[in-house]
C-alpha positions as MATLAB code, in Angstrom:
seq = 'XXXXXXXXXXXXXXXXXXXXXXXXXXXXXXXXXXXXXXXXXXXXXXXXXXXXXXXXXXXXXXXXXXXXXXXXXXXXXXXXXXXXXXXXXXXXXXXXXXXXXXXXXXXXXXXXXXXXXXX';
ca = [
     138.414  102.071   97.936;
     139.158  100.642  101.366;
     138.449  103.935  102.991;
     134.872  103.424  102.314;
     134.585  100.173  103.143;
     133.082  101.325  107.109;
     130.477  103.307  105.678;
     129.571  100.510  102.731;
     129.360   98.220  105.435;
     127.192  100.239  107.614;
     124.603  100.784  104.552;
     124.396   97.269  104.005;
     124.175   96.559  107.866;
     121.000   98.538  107.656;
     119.549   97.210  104.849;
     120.130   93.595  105.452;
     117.827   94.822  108.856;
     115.397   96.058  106.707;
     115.229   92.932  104.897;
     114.636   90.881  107.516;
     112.029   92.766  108.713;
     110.336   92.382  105.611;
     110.815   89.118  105.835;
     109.528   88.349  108.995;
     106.492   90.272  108.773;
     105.744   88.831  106.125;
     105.922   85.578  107.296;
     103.943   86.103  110.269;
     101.116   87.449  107.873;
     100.841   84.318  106.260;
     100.261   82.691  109.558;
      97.531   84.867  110.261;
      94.445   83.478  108.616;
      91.422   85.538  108.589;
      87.954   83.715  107.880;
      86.847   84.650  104.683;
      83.182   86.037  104.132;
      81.845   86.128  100.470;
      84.174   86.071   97.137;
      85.279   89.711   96.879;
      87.044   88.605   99.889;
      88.610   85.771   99.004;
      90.135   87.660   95.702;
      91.139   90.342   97.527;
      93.070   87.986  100.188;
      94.525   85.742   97.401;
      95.631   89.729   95.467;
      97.641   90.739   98.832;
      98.825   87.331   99.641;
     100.531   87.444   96.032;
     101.809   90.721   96.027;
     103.096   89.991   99.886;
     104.685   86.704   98.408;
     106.568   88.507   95.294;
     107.259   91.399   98.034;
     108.953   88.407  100.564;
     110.665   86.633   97.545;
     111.998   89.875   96.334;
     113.106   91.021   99.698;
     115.193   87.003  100.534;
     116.931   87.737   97.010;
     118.084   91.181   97.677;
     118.872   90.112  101.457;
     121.416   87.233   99.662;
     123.224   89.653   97.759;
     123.535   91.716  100.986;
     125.214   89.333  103.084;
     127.333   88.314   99.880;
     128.400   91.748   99.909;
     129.157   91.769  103.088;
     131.286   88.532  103.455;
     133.252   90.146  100.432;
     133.623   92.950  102.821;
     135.281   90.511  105.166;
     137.564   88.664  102.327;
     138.801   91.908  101.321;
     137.105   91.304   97.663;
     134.510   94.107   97.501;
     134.288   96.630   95.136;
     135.711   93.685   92.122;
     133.261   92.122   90.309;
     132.548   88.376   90.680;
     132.334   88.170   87.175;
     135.526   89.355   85.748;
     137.498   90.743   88.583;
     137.949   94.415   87.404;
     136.681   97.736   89.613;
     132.741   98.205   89.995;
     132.357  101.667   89.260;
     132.339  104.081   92.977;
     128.955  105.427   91.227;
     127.430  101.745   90.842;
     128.172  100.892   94.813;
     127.297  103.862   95.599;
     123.347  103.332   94.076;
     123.514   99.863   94.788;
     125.853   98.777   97.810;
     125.210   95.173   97.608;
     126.404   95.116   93.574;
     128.192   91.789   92.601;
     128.754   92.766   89.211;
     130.459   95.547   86.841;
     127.975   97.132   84.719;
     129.203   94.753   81.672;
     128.738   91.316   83.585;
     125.612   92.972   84.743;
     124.362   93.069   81.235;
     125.620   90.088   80.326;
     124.102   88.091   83.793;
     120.746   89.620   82.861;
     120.792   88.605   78.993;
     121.563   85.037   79.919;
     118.724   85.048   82.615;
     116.350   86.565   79.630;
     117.277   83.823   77.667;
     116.963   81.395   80.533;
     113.608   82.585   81.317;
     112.722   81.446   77.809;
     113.451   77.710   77.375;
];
């Protein structure tokens, strides 16, 4: 529905934000090295610096579909999924504003990642 494309927009505008802030902090925590003082220490650095990694990767992945979403905004192609072209349910956008996908391609995107995941 074009009607809601100003307030889709200004979710996403704030989340993309959010994103990068995630982002950035958590590249600038990476840059900060503290010196390390017995073993405990070092697994505890090398826990949060892979849970801050998965956090970061997480965070550039959602921030792509974000500014997909919103350059679909701009081509007048939101709210179809890239898959097949039909309606994304109002409910699905609603939950998840950045959505490429009807809930069928969804499905079928994340069965042929499972298998992918596999080989």
């Amino acid at each position: 529905d074009i009607s809601l494309a100003p307030l889709f927009r200004q979710r996403l505008a704030q989340r993309q934000a959010e994103l990068r802030a995630i982002v950035r902090a958590s590249s600038q925590a990476s840059e900060d090295v503290d010196e390390v003082v017995d073993f405990k220490d070092v697994a505890t650095e090398q826990e949060l610096a892979t849970l801050d990694e998965a956090k970061s990767d997480h965070a550039v992945h959602e921030l792509e579909q974000v500014l997909s979403a919103l350059h679909r905004l701009d081509d007048q192609s939101y709210g179809r999924c890239v898959g097949c072209g039909q309606a994304v349910d109002l409910r699905r956008l609603t939950a998840v504003p950045s959505a490429p996908f009807c809930t069928s391609c969804q499905a079928a995107f994340e069965h042929e990642q499972a298998l992918a995941m596999r080989r």
